[in-house]
SEMI-900269 format. One line per 2 residues: number of its first residue (from 0); their letters; for each residue x, z, y of C-alpha. Coordinates in steps of 0.001 Angstrom, whole numbers. Example, Ala and Ser with C-alpha at 12.3 -4.5 7.8 and 13.67 -1.06 7.14 Angstrom:
0> AS> 12300:7800:-4500; 13670:7140:-1060
//
This chain:
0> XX> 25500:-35690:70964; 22380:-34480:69522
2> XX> 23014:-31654:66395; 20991:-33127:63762
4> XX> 20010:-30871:60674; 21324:-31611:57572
6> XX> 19050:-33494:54979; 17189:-31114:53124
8> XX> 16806:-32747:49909; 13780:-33457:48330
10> XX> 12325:-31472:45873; 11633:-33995:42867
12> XX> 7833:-34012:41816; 9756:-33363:38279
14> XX> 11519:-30169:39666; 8435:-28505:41158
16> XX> 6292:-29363:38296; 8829:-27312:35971
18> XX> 8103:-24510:38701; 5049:-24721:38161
20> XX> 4918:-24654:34837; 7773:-21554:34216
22> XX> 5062:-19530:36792; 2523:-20339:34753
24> XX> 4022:-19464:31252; 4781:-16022:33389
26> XX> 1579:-15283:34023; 413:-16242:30467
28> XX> 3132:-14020:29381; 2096:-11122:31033
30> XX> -1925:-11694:29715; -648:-12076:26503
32> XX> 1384:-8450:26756; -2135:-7264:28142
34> XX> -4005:-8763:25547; -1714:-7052:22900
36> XX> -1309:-3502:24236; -5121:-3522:24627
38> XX> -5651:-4845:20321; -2617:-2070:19683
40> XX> -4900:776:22047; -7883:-436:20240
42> XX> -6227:90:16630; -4876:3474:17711
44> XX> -8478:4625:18317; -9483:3442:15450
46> XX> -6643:5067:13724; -7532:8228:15143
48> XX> -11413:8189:14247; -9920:7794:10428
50> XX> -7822:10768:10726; -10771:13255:8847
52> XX> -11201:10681:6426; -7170:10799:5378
54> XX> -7202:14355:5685; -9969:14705:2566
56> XX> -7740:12253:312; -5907:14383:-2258
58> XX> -2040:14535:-1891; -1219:13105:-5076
60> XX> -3316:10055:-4276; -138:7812:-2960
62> XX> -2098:4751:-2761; -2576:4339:1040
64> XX> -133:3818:3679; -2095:3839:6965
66> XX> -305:3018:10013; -314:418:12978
68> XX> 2183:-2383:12889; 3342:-3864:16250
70> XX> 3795:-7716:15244; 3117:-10424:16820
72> XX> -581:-9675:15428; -1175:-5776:15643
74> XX> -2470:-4547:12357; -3821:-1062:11377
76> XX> -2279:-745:7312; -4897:1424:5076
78> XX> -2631:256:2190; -693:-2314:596
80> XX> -3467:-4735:476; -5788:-4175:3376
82> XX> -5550:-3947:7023; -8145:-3691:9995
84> XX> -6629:-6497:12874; -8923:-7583:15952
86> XX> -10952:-10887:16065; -10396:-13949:17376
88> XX> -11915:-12540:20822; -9744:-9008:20732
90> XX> -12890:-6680:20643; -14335:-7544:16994
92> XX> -12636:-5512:13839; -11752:-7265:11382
94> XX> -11277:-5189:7816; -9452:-7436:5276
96> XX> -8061:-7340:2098; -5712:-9607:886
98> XX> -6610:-11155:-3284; -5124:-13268:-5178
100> XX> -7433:-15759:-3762; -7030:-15521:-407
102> XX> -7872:-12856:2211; -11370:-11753:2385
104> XX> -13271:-9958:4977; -14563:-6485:3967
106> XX> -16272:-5474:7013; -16381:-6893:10916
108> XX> -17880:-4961:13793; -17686:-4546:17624
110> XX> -18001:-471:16887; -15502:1304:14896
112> XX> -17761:3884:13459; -19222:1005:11077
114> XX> -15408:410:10245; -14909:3744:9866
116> XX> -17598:3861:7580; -16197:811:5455
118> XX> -12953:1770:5613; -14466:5191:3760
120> XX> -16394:3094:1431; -13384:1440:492
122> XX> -10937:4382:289; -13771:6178:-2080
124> XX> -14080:2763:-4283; -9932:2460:-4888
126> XX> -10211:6779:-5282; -12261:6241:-8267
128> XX> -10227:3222:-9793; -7479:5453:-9973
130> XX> -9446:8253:-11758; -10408:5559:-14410
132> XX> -6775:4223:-14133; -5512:7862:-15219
134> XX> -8226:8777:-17385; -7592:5374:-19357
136> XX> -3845:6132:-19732; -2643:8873:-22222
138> XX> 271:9819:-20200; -2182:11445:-17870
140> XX> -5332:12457:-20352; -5039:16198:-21102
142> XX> -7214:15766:-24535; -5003:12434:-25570
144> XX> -1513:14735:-24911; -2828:17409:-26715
146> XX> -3688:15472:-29544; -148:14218:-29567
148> XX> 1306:17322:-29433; -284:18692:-32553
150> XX> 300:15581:-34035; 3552:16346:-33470
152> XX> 3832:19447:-34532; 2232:18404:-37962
154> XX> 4846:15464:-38375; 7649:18389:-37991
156> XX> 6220:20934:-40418; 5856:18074:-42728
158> XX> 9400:16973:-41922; 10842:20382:-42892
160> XX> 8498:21023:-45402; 9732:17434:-47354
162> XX> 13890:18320:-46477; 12815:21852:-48403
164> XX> 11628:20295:-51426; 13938:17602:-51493
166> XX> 17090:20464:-51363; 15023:21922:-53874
168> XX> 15195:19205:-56416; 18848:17880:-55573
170> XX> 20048:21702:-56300; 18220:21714:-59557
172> XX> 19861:18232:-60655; 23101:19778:-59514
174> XX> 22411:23050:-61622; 21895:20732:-64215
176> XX> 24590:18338:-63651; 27175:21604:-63750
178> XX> 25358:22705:-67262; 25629:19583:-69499
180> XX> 29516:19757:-67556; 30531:23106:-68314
182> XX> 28192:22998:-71772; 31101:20209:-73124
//
């Protein structure tokens, strides 16, 4: 009796294709990681080179919140409306801003110094629409509060001045209220 082998059974061109295709979506997997961790070291860089600039912005200017989001698209945050994210190709910047239109493109470059240098433009631009902002609203206007304080102060001594004059009169119709009464 010859020992025969038992039947291997054939792989299915169905099975192997699946293989294939769970090796390939492995390998694309790991690009993609690649592909991300280099956009997220490119935005750090670029986070870094607009450390001076963030240092210069006055600490009661709360109108930027720079920092890099790990999504599924890496973004570096100036503030609540703009963001510098890599291009299609993961070596352009791409500054945007998002409007009530849309989101438009500020500034794109291969270099981050002429981001940097938009991204400064920008900061200095939103820096002086605050200024107008404050200067525009009497809350903050040093001339406009003082003004209101006086004003103030007038509408008191005025206030006191009227509750004097008023006593004044009601105690002289009382005085003579208590004459023509006592007088009968």
């Amino acid at each position: 009796m010859a020992e025969t082998a038992p039947e291997q059974p054939a792989t299915s061109p169905l099975k192997e294709a699946v293989r294939t295709a769970r090796i390939e979506a492995a390998e694309r997997t790991g690009v993609v990681v690649d592909l991300r961790d280099a956009e997220l070291a490119r935005l750090e860089l670029l986070n870094d080179a607009l450390d001076p600039l963030f240092k210069e912005i006055p600490s009661n200017a709360e109108l930027f919140v720079r920092g890099v989001s790990r999504g599924d698209t890496p973004r570096l945050w100036i503030d609540d409306i703009s963001h510098v994210e890599m291009g299609r190709d993961k070596r352009i910047y791409r500054f945007l801003q998002d409007t009530r239109y849309g989101r438009a493109v500020l500034a794109e470059s291969y270099e981050p110094p002429a981001i940097v240098d938009a991204v400064t433009k920008y900061v200095a631009r939103r820096l002086v629409e605050r200024e107008r902002a404050l200067a525009d609203d009497a809350t903050y206007n040093p001339v406009v509060q003082q003004r209101a304080a006086e004003l103030e102060r007038r509408s008191r001594r005025w206030a006191t001045v009227r509750a004097f004059i008023l006593g004044v009169v009601l105690g002289i119709i009382g005085l003579f209220a208590l004459a023509l009464l006592s007088g009968r």
